[in-house]
C-alpha positions, 0 to 999 in steps of 0.5 A: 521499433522505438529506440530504449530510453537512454537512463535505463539498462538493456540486460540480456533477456532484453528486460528494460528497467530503470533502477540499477539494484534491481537490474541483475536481479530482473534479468534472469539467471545469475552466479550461484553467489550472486543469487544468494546474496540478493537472497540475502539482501531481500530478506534483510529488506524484510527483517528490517521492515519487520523492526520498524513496523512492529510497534507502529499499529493497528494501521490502516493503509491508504493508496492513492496517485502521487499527481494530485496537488494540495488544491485537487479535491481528491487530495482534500478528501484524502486528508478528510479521510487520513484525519478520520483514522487518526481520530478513530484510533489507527495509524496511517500508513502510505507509501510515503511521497506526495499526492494522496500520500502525502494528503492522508499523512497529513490529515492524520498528523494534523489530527494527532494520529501517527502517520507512517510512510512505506516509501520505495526507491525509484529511478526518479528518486520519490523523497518522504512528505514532510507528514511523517512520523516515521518511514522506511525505504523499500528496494522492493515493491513486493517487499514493500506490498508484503509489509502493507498487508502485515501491519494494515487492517484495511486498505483505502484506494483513491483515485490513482495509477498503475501502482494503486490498481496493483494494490487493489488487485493485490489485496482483492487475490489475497481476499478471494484465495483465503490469504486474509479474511475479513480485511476491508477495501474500500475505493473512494471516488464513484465516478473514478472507480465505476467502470472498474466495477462495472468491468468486474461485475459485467466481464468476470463475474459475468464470465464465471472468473470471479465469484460474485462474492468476491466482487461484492467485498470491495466497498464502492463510496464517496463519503469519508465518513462511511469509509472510516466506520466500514473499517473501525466496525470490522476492526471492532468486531474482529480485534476489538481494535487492537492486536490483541497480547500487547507486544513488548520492546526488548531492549537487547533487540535495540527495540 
């Protein structure tokens, strides 16, 4: 059996993880009181991603892998398809480090949109891209993945990792149970998304674990341009591109 990597933390369960704040929280059971102040912590985690985010739509969020450097042709379409928002009106919003991320910021504050990252603490520290406007660090991924789909219209996938197919199959749960309706994915890049959607289609829709609808929400494309007007059309025709009542700072909320 392979010896554990020495950076990371044995906790009793035998869990291994590499972040000490989340360490106890992922082992299992704790103290009465040290369960209520984790308690407490996440949801000022969410109280304060609930401030800074409030203001900043409508959004769209785009994922993608953070390996990707500025000469990759994913990380240019990236910042074609960032620079497309930007000039249809939407905010972008990634989870704020290099790649793809980075590339999506960048063609929107290139294009003179706001761009947004949703960064996450890591045991290997992932630092915010110069591109952003604004961003805010998460502990949590779940927290993180929460304030995504509140402020996003719509999620845009290149090609990526375990963290953008978690995203993705996140996003397609929510769709399928109902959670949200009408909210637009799309992954860009045919011939690095196709066997996954070779795969829903011939193994769980074939299978009777997907319902053939379900699978035909997700928008397959390589053009940046049919991507952005597959988003700006929905988002016209559901919330004629706003979010509705326009929402005021207070000034007593330090907002």
């Amino acid at each position: 059996m392979p010896s554990p990597n020495t950076n990371s933390i044995t906790p009793p369960w035998g869990k291994i993880v590499g972040s000490p704040k989340v360490v106890r929280f992922l082992e299992g059971p704790q103290r009465r009181g040290f369960e209520l102040a984790r308690a407490l912590h996440i949801f000022f985690e969410f109280l304060r991603g609930f401030r800074v985010l409030h203001f900043v739509g409508p959004c769209v969020t785009v994922f993608g892998s953070a390996r990707f450097h500025e000469a990759h042709p994913h990380y240019r379409l990236a910042r074609d398809i960032g620079s497309r928002l930007a000039r249809a009106g939407f905010t972008v919003i990634t989870g704020g480090g290099p790649g793809i991320m980075e590339a999506a910021n960048r063609g929107a504050k290139e294009a003179g949109g706001r761009s947004i990252g949703c960064n996450i603490e890591l045991s290997a520290e992932q630092k915010p891209n110069p591109y952003l406007d604004q961003w805010i660090t998460f502990h949590h991924f779940f927290v993180r993945k929460v304030m995504l789909v509140k402020y996003s219209y719509a999620f845009i996938a290149l090609p990526g990792g375990f963290g953008t197919l978690d995203e993705i199959f996140e996003t397609a749960t929510l769709m399928q149970t109902g959670k949200i309706q009408e909210f637009p994915l799309v992954l860009v890049g045919k011939d690095f998304w196709r066997p996954l959607i070779d795969f829903i289609h011939e193994r769980l829709v074939a299978s009777g674990t997907v319902d053939p609808a379900d699978a035909d929400r997700i928008l397959l494309t390589d053009s940046p341009s049919e991507a952005v007007s597959f988003i700006t059309e929905v988002a016209m025709r559901r919330f004629g591109l706003s979010y509705g009542r326009r929402i005021k700072r207070r000034w007593y909320l330090r907002e």
